[in-house]
N, C-alpha and C positions, 0 to 999 in steps of 0.2 A: 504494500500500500504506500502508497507517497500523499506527504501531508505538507498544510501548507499554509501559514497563521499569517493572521490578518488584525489589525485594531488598536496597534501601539500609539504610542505617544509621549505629547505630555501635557503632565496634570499636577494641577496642585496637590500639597500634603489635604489628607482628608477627602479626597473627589474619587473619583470611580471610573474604572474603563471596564470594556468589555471585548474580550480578546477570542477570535473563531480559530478552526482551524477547520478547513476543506480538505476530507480526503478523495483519495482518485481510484478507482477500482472497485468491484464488487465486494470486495470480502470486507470491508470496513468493519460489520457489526462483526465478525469473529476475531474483532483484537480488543485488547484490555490496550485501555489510553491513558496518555496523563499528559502536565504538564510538568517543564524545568523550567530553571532559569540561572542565568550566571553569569553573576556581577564582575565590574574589571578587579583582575588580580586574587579573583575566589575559583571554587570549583564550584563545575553546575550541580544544581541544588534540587531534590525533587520539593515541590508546592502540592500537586494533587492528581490522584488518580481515581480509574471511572472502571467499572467493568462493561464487560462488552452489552447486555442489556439497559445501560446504564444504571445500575444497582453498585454495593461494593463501594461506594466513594470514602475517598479516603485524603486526609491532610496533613500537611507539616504543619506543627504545630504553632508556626510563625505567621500563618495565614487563615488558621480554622479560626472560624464564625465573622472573617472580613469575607473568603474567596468562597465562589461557588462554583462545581464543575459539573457541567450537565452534557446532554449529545441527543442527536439523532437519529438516528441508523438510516431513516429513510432519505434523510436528506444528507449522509454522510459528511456530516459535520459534530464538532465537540465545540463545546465556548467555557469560557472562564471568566465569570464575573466577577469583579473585583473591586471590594470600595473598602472605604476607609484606609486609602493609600497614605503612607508614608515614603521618606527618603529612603528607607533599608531596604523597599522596592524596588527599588531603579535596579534595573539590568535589564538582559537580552533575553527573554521567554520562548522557549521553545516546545511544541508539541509533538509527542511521540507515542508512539503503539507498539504491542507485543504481542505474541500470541503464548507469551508463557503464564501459564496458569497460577494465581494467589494474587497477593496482595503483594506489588512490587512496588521497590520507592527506590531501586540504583540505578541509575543510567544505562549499567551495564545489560540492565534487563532488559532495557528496549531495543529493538532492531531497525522499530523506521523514526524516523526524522525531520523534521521539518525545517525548513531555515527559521534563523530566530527573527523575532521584530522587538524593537527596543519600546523601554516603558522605563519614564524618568520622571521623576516626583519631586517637585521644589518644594524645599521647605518654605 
């Protein structure tokens, strides 16, 4: 599957964006998805994942009860709602899928990829 986010910006501390990500291919709904992200000079960071019914969702703890991750399947797309942004935000967000089964939060687990779009939050 090849993925592909959409929605960055920039936003003040405390405002909200809403970040998509389109995939391409049929098999969409048999991958477990998530989002990363990773700021300059850090490693990329799991934020939240989704299972393939969209059930399963799951958060870093740095973002649960601001981020929401939801999807489609018919319209093969995932989005990530995000408010109550702060500066510790800012980075490059990138969306990714898997087909390996649980509850994954390493990079390592995912196989496809999206390019990132950048999300930068003034204080």
């Amino acid at each position: 599957v090849q993925l592909q986010a959409c929605g960055g910006g920039l936003v003040q501390a405390g405002g909200s964006l809403r970040l998509s990500c389109a995939a391409s291919g049929y098999t969409f709904r048999m991958y477990n998805a998530g989002w990363f992200r990773q700021a300059p000079g850090k490693e990329r960071e799991f934020v939240a994942r989704i299972g393939r019914t969209g059930g399963g969702t799951y958060y870093a703890d740095s973002v649960k009860d601001r981020f929401t991750i939801s999807r489609d399947n018919a319209k093969k797309m995932m989005s990530l709602q995000m408010n109550s942004l702060n500066p510790n935000d800012t980075a490059v967000y990138y969306c990714a899928a898997t087909t390996v089964v649980g509850i994954r939060t390493a990079a390592n687990d995912f196989t496809s990829w999206g390019p990132g779009t950048q999300i930068t939050v003034s204080s």
